[in-house]
PQR file with spaces between the fields and no chain letter, atoms N, CA, C, O and H, PARSE charges and radii, in Angstrom:
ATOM       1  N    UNK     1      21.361    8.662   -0.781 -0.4000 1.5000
ATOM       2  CA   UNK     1      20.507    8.921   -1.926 -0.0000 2.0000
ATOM       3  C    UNK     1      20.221    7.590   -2.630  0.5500 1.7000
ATOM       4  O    UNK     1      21.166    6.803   -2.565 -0.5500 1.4000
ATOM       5  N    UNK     2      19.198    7.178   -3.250 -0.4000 1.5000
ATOM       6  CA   UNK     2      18.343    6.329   -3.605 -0.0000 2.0000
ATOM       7  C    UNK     2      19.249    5.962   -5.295  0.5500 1.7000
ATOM       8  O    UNK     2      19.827    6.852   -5.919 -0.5500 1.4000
ATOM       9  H    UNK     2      18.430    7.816   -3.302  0.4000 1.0000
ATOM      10  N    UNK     3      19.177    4.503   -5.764 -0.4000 1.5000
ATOM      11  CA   UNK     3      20.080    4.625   -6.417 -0.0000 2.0000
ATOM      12  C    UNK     3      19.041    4.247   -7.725  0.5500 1.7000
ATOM      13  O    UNK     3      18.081    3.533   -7.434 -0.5500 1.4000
ATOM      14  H    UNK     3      18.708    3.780   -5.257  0.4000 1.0000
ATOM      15  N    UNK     4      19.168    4.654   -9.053 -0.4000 1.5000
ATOM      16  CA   UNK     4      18.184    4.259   -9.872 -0.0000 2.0000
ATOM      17  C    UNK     4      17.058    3.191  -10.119  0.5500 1.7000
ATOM      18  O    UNK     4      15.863    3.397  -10.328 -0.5500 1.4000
ATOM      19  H    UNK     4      19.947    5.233   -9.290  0.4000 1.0000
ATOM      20  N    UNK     5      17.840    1.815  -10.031 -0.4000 1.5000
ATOM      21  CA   UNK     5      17.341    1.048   -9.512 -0.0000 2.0000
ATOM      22  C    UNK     5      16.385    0.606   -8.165  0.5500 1.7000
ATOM      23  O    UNK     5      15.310    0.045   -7.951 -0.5500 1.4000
ATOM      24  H    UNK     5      18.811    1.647   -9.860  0.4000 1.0000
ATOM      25  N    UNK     6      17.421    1.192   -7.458 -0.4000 1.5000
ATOM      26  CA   UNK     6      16.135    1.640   -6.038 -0.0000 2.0000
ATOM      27  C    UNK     6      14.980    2.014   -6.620  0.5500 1.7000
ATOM      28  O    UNK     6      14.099    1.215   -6.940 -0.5500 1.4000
ATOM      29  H    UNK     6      18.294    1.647   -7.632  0.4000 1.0000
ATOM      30  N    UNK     7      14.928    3.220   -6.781 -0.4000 1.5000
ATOM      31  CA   UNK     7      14.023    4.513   -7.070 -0.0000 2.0000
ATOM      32  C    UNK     7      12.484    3.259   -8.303  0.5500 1.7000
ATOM      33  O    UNK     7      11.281    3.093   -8.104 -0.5500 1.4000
ATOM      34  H    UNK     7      15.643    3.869   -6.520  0.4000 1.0000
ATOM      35  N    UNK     8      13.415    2.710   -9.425 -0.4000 1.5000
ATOM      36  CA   UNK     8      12.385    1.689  -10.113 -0.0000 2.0000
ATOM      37  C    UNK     8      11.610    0.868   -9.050  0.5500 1.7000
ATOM      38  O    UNK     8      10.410    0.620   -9.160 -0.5500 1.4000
ATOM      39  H    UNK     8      14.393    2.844   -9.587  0.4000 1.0000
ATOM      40  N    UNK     9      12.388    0.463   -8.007 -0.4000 1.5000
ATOM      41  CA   UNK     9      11.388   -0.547   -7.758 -0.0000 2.0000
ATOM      42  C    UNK     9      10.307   -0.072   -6.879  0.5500 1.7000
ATOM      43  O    UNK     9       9.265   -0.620   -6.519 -0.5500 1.4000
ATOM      44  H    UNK     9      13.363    0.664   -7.918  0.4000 1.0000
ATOM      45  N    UNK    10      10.773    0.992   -6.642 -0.4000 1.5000
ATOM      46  CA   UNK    10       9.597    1.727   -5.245 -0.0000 2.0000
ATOM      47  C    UNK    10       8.894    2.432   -6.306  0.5500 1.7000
ATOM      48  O    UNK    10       7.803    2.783   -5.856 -0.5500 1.4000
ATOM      49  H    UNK    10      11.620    1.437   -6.934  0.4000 1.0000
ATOM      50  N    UNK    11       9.027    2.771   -7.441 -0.4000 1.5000
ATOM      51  CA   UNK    11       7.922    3.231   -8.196 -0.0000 2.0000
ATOM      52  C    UNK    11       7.052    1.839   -8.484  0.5500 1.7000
ATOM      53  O    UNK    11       5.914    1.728   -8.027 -0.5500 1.4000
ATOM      54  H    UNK    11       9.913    2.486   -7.807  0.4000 1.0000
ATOM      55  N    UNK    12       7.583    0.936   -9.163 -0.4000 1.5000
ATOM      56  CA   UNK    12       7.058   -0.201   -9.216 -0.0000 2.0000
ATOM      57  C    UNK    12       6.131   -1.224   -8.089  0.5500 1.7000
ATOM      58  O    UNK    12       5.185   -2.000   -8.224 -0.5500 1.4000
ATOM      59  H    UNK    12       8.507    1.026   -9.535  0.4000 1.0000
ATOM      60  N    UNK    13       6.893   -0.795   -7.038 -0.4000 1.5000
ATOM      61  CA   UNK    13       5.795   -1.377   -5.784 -0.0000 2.0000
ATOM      62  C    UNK    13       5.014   -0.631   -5.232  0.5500 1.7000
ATOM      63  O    UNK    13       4.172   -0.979   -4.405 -0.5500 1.4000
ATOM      64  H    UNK    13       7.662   -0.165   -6.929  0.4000 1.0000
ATOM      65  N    UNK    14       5.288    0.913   -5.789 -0.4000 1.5000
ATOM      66  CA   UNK    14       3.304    1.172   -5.543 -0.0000 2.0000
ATOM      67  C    UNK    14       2.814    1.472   -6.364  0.5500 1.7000
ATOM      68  O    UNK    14       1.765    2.067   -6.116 -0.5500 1.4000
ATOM      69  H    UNK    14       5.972    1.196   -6.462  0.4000 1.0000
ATOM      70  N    UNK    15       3.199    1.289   -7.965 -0.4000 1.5000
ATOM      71  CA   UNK    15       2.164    0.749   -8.523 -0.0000 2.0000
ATOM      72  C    UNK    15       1.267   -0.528   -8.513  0.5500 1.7000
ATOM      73  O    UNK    15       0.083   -0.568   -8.846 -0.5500 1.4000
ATOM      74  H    UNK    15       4.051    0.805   -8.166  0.4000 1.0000
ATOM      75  N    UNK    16       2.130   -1.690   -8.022 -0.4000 1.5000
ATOM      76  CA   UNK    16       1.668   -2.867   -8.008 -0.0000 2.0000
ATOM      77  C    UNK    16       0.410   -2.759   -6.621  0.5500 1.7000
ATOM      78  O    UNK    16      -0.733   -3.208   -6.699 -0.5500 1.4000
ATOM      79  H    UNK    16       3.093   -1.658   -7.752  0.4000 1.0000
ATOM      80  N    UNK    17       1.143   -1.885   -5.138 -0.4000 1.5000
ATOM      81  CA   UNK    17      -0.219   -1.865   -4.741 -0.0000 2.0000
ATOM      82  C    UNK    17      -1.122   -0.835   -4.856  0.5500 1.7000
ATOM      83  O    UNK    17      -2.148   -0.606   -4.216 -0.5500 1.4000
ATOM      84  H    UNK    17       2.072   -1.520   -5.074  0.4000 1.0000
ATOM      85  N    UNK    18      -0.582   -0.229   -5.788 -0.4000 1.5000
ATOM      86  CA   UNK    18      -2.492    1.088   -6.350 -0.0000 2.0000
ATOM      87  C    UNK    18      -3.271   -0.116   -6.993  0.5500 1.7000
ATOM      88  O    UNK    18      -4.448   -0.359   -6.727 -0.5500 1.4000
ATOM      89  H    UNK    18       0.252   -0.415   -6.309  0.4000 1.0000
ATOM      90  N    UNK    19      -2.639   -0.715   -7.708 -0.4000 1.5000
ATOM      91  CA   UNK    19      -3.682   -1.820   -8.536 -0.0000 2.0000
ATOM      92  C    UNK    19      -4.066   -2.654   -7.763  0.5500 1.7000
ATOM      93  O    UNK    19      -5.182   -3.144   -7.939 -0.5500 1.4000
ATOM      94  H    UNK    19      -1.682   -0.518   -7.924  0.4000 1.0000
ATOM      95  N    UNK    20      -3.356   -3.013   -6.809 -0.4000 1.5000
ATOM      96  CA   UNK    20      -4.207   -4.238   -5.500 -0.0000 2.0000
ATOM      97  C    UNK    20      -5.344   -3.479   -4.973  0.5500 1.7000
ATOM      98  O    UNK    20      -6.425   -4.062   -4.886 -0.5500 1.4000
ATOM      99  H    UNK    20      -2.450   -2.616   -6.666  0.4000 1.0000
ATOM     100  N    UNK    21      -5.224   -2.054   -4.549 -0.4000 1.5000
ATOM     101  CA   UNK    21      -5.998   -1.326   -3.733 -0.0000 2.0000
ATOM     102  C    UNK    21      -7.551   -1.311   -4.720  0.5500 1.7000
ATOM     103  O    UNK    21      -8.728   -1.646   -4.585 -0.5500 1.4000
ATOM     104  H    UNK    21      -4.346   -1.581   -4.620  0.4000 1.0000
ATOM     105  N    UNK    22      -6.852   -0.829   -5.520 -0.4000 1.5000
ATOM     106  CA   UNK    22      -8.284   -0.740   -7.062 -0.0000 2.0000
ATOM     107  C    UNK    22      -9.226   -1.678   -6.879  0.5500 1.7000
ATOM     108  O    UNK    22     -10.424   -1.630   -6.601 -0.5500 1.4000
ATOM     109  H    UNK    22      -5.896   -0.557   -5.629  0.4000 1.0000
ATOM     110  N    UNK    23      -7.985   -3.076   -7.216 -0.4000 1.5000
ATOM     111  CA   UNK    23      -9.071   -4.402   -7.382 -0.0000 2.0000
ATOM     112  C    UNK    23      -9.695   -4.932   -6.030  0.5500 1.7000
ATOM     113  O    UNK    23     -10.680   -5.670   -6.014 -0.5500 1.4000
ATOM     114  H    UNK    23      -7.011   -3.116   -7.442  0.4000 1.0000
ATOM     115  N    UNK    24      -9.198   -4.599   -5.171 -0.4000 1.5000
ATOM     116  CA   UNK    24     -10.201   -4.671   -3.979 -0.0000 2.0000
ATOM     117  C    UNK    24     -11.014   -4.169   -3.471  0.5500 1.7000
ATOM     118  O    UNK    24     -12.050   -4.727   -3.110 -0.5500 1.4000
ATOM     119  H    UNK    24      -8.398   -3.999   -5.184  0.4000 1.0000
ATOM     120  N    UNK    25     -10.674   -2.686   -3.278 -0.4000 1.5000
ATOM     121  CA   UNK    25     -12.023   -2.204   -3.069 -0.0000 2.0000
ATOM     122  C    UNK    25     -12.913   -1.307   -4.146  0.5500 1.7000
ATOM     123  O    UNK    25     -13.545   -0.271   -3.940 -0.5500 1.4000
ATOM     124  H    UNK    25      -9.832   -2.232   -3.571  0.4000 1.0000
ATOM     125  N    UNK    26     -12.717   -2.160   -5.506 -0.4000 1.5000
ATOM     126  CA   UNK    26     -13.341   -1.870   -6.581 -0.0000 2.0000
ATOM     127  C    UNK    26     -13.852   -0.444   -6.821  0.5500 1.7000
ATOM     128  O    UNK    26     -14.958   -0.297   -7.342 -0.5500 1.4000
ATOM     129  H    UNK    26     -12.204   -3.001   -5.673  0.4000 1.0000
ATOM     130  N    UNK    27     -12.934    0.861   -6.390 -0.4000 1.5000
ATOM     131  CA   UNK    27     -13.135    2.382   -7.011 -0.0000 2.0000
ATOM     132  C    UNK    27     -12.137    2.782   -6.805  0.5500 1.7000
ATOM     133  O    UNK    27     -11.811    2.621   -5.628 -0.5500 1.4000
ATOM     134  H    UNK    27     -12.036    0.742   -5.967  0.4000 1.0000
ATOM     135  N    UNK    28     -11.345    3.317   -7.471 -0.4000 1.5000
ATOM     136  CA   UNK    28      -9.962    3.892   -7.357 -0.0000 2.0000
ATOM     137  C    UNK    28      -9.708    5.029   -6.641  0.5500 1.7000
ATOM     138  O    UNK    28      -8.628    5.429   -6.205 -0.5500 1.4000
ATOM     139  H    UNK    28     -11.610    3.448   -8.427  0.4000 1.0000
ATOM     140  N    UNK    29     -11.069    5.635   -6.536 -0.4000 1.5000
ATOM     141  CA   UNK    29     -11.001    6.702   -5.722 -0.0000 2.0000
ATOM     142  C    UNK    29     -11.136    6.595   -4.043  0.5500 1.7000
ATOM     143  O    UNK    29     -10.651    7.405   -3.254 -0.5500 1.4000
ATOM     144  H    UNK    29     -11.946    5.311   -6.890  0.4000 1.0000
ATOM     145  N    UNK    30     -11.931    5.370   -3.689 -0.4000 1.5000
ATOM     146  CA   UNK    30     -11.562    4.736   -2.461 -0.0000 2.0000
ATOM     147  C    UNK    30     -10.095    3.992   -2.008  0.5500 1.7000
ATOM     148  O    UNK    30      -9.585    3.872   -0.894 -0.5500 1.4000
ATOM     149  H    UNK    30     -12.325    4.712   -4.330  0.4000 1.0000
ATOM     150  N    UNK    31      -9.751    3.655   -3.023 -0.4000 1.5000
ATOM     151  CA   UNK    31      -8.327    3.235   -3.115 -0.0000 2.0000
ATOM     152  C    UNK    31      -7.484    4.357   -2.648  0.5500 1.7000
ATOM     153  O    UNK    31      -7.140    4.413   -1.468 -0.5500 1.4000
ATOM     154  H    UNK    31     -10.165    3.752   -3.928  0.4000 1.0000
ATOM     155  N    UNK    32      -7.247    4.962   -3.230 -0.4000 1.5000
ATOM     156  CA   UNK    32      -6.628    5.890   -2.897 -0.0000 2.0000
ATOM     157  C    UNK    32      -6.718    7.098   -2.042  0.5500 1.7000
ATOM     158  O    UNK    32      -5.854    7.969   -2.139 -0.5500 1.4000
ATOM     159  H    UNK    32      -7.527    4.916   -4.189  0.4000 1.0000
ATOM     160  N    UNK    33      -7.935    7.235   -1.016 -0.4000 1.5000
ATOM     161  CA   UNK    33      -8.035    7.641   -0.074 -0.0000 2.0000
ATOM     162  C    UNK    33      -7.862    6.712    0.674  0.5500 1.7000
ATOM     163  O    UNK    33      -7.658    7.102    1.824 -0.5500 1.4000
ATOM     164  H    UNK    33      -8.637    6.528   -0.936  0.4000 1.0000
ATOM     165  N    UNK    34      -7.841    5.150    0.500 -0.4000 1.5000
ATOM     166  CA   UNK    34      -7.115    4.381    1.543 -0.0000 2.0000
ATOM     167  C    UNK    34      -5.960    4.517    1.883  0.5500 1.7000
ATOM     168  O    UNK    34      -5.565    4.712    3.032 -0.5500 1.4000
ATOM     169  H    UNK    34      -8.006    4.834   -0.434  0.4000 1.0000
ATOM     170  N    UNK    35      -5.010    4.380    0.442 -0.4000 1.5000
ATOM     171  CA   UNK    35      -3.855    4.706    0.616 -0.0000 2.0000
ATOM     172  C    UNK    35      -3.215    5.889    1.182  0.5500 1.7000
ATOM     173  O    UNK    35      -1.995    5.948    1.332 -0.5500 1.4000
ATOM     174  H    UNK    35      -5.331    4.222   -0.492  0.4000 1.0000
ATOM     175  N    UNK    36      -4.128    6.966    1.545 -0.4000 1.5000
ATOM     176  CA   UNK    36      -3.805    7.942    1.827 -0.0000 2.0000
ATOM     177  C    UNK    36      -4.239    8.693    3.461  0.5500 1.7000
ATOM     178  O    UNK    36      -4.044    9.806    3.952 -0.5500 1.4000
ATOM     179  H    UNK    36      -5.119    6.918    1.423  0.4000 1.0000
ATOM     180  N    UNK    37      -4.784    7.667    3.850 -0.4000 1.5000
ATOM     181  CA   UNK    37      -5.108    7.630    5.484 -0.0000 2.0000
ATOM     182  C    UNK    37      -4.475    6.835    6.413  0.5500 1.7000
ATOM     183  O    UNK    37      -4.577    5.608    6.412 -0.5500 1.4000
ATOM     184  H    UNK    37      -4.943    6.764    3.452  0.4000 1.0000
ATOM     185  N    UNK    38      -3.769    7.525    7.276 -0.4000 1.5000
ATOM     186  CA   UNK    38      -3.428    7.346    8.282 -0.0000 2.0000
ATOM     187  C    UNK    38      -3.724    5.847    8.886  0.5500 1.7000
ATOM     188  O    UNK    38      -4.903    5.588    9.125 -0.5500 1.4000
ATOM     189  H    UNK    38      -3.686    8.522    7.276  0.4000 1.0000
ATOM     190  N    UNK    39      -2.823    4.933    9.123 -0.4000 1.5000
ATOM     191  CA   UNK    39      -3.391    3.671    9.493 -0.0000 2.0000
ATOM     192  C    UNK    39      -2.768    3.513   11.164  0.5500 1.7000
ATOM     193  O    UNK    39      -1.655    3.911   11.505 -0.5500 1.4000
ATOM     194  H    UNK    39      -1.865    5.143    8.929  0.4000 1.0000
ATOM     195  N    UNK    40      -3.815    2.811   12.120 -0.4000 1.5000
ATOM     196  CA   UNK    40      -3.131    2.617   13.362 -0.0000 2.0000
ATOM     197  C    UNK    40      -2.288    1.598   13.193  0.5500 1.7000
ATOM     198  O    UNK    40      -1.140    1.700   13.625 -0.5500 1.4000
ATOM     199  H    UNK    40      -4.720    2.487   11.843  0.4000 1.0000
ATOM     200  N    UNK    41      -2.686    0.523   12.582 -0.4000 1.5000
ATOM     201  CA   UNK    41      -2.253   -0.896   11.848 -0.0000 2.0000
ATOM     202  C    UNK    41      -0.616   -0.471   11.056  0.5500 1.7000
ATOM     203  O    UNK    41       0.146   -1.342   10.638 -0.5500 1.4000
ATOM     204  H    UNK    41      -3.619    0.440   12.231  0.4000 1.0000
ATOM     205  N    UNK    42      -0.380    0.736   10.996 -0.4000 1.5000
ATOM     206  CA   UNK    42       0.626    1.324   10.348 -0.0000 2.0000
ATOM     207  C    UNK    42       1.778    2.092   11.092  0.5500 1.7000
ATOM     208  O    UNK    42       2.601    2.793   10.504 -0.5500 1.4000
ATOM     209  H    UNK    42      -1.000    1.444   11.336  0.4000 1.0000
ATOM     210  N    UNK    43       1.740    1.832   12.794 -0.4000 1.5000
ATOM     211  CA   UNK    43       1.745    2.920   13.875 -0.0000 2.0000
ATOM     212  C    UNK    43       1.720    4.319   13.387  0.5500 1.7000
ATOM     213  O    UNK    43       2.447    5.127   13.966 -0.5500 1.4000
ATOM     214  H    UNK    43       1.071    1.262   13.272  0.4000 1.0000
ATOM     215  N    UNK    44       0.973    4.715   12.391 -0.4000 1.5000
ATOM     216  CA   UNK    44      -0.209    6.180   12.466 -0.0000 2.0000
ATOM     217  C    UNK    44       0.362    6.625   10.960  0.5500 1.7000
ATOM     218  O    UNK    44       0.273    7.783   10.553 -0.5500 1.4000
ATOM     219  H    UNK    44       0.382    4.059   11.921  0.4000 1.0000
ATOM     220  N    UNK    45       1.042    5.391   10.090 -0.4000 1.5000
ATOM     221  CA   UNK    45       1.312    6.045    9.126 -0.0000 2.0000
ATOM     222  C    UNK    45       0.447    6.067    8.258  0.5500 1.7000
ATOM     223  O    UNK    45      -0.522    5.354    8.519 -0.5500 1.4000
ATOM     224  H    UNK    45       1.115    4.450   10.421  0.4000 1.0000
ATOM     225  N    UNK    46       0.397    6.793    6.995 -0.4000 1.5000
ATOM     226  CA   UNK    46      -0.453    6.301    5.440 -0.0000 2.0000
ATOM     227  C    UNK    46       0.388    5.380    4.965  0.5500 1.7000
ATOM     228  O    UNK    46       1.619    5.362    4.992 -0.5500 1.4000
ATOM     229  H    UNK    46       1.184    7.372    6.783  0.4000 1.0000
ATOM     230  N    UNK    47      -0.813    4.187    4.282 -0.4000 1.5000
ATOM     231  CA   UNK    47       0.292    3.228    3.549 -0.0000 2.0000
ATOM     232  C    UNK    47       1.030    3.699    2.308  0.5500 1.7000
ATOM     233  O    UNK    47       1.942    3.015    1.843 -0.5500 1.4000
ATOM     234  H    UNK    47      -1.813    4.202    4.261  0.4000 1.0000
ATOM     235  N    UNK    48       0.628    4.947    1.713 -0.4000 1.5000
ATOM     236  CA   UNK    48       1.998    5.259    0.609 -0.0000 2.0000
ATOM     237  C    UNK    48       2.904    5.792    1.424  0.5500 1.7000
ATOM     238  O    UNK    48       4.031    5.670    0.944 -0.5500 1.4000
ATOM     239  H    UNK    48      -0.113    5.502    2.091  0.4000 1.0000
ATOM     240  N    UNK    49       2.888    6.398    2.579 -0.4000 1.5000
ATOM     241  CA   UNK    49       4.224    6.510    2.959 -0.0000 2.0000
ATOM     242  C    UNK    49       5.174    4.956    3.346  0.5500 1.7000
ATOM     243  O    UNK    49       6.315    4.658    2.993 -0.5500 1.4000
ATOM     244  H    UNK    49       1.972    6.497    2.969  0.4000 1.0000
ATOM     245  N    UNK    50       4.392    4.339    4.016 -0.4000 1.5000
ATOM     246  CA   UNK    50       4.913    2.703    4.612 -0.0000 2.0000
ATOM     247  C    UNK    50       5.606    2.146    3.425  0.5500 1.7000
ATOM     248  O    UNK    50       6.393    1.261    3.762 -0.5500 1.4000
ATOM     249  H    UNK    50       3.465    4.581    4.303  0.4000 1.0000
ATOM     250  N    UNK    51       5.573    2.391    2.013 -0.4000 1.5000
ATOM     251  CA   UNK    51       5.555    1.836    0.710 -0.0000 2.0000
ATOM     252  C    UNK    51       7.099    2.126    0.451  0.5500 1.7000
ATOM     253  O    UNK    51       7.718    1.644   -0.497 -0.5500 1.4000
ATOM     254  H    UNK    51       4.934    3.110    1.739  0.4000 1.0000
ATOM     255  N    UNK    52       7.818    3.240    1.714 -0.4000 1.5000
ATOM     256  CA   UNK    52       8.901    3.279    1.161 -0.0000 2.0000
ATOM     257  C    UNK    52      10.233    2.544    1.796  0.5500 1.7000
ATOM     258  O    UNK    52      11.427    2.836    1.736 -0.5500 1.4000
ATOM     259  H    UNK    52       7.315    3.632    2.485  0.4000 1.0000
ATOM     260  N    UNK    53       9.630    1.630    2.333 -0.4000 1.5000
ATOM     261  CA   UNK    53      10.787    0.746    2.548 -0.0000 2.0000
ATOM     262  C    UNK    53       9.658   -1.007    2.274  0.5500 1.7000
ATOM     263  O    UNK    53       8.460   -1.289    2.286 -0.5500 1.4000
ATOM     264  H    UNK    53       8.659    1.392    2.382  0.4000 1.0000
ATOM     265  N    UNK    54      10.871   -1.693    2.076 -0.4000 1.5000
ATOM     266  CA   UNK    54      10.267   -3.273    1.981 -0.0000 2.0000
ATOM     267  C    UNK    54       9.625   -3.939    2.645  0.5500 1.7000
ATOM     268  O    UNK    54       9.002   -4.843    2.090 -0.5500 1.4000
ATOM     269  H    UNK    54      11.844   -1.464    2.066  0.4000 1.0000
ATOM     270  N    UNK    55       9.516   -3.772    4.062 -0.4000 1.5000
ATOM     271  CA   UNK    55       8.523   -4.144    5.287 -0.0000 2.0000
ATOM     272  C    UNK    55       7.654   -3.739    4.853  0.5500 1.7000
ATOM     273  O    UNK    55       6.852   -4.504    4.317 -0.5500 1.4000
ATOM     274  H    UNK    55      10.023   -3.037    4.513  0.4000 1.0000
ATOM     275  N    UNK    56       7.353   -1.937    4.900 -0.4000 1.5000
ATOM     276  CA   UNK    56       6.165   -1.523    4.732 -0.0000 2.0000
ATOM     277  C    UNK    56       5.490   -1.759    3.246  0.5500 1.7000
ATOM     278  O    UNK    56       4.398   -1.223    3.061 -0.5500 1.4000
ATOM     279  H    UNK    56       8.004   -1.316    5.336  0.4000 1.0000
ATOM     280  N    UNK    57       5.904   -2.306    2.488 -0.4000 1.5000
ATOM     281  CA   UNK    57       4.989   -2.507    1.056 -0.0000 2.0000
ATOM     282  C    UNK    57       4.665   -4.102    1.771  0.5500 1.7000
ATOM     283  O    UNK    57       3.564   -4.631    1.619 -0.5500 1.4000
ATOM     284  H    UNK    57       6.792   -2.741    2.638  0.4000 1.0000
ATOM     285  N    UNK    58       5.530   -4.615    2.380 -0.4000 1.5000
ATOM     286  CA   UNK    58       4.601   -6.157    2.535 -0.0000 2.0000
ATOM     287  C    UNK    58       3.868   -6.173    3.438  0.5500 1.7000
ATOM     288  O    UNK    58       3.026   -7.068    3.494 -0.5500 1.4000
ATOM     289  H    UNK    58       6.425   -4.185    2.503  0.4000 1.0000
ATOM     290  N    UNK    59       3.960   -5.019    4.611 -0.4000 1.5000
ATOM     291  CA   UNK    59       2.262   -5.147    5.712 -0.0000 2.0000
ATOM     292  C    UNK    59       1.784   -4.486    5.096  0.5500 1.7000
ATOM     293  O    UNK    59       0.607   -4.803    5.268 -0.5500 1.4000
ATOM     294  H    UNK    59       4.645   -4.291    4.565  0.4000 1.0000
ATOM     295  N    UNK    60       1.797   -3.314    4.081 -0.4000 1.5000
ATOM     296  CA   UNK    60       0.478   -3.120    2.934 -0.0000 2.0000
ATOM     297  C    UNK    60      -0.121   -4.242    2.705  0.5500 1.7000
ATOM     298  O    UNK    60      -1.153   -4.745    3.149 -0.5500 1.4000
ATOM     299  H    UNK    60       2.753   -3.056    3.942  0.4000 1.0000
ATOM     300  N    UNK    61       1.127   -4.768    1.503 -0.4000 1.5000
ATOM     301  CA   UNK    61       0.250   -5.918    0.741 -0.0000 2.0000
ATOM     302  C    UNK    61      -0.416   -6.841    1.881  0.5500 1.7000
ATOM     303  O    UNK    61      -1.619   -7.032    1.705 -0.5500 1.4000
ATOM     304  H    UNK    61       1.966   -4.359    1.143  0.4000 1.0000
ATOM     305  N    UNK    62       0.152   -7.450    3.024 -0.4000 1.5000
ATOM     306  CA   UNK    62      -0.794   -8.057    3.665 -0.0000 2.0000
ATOM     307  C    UNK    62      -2.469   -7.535    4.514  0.5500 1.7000
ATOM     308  O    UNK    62      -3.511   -8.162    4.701 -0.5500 1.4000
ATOM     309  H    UNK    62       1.130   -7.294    3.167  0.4000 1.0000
ATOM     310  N    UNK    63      -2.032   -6.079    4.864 -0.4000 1.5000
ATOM     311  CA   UNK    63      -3.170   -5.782    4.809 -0.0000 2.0000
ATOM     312  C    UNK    63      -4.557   -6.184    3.823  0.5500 1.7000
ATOM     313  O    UNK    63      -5.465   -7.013    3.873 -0.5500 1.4000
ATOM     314  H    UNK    63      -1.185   -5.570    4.712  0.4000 1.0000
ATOM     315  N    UNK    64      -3.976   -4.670    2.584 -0.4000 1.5000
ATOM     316  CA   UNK    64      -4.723   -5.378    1.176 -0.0000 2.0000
ATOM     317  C    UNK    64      -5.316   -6.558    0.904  0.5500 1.7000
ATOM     318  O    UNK    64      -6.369   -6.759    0.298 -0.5500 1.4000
ATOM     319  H    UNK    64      -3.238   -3.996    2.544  0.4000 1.0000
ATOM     320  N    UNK    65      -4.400   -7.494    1.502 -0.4000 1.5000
ATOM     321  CA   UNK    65      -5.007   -8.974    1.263 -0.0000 2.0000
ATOM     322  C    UNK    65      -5.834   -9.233    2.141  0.5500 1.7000
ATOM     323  O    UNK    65      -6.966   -9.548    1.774 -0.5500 1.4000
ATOM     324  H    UNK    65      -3.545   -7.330    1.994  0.4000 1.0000
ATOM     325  N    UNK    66      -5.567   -9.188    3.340 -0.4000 1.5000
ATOM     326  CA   UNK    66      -6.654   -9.340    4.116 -0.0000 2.0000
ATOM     327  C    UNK    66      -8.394   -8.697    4.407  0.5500 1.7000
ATOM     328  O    UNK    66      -9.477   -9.234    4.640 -0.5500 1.4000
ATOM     329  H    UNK    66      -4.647   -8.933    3.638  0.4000 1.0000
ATOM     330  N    UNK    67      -7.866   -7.141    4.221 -0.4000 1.5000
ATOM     331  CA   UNK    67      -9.238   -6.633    3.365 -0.0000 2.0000
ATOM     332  C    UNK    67      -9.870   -7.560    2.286  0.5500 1.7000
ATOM     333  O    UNK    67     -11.079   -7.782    2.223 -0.5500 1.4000
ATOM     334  H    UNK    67      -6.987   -6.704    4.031  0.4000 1.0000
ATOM     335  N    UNK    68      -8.854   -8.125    1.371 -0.4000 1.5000
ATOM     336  CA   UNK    68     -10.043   -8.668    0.434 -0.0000 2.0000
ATOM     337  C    UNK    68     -11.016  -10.125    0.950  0.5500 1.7000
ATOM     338  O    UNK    68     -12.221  -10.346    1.072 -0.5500 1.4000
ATOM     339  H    UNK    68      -7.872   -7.945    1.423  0.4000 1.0000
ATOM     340  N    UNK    69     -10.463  -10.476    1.041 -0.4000 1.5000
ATOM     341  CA   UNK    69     -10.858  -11.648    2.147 -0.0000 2.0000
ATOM     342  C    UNK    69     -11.891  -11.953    2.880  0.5500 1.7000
ATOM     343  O    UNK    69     -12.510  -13.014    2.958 -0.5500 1.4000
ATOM     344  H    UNK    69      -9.484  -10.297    0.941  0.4000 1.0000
ATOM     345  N    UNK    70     -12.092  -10.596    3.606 -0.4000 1.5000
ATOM     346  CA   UNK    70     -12.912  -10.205    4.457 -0.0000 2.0000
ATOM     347  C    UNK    70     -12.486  -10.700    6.356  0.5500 1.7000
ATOM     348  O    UNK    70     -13.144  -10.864    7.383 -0.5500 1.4000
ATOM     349  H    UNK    70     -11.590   -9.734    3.543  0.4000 1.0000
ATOM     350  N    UNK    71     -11.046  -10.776    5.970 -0.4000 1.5000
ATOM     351  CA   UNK    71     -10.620  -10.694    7.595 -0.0000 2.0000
ATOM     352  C    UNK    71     -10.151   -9.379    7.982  0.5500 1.7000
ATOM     353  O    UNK    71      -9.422   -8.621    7.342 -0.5500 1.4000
ATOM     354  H    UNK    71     -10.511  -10.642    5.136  0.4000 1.0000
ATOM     355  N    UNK    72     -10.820   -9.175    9.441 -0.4000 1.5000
ATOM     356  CA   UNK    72     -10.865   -8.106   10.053 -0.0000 2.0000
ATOM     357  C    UNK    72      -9.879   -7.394   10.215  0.5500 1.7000
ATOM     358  O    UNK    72      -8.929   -8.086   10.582 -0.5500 1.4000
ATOM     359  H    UNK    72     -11.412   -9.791    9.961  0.4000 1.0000
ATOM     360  N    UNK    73      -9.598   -6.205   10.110 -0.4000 1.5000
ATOM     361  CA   UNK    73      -7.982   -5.798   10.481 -0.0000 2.0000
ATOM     362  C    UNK    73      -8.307   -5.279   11.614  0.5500 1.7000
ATOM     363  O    UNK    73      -7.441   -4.797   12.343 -0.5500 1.4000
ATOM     364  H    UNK    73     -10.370   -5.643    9.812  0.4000 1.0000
């Protein structure tokens, strides 16, 4: 079981990437059907699920980043 602290920071790291998702692809509502589709780039996960361990919030965030960019995923 997840220990309080745990539990803060995984709330905290997807908030930090709902707001990456926002500011990139500038509608929150695309955001969050991003976040909520299935990625191959993810082996077939959604990135809020990937969000729950520390790998998966940083190939989010590198995704994210790379979307903004405009390099290809």
């Amino acid at each position: 079981m997840p220990t309080q602290p745990q539990l803060a920071m995984h709330a905290a790291n997807a908030l930090a990437i709902q707001i990456l998702a926002n500011d990139i692809l500038e509608n929150p509502k695309l955001a969050m059907q991003w976040l909520l589709t299935p990625s191959m780039l993810l082996d077939g996960n959604r990135p809020i699920d990937a969000l729950a361990t520390r790998h998966g919030y940083e190939r989010v965030q590198q995704l994210l980043t790379r979307l903004g960019h405009g390099v290809g995923l």
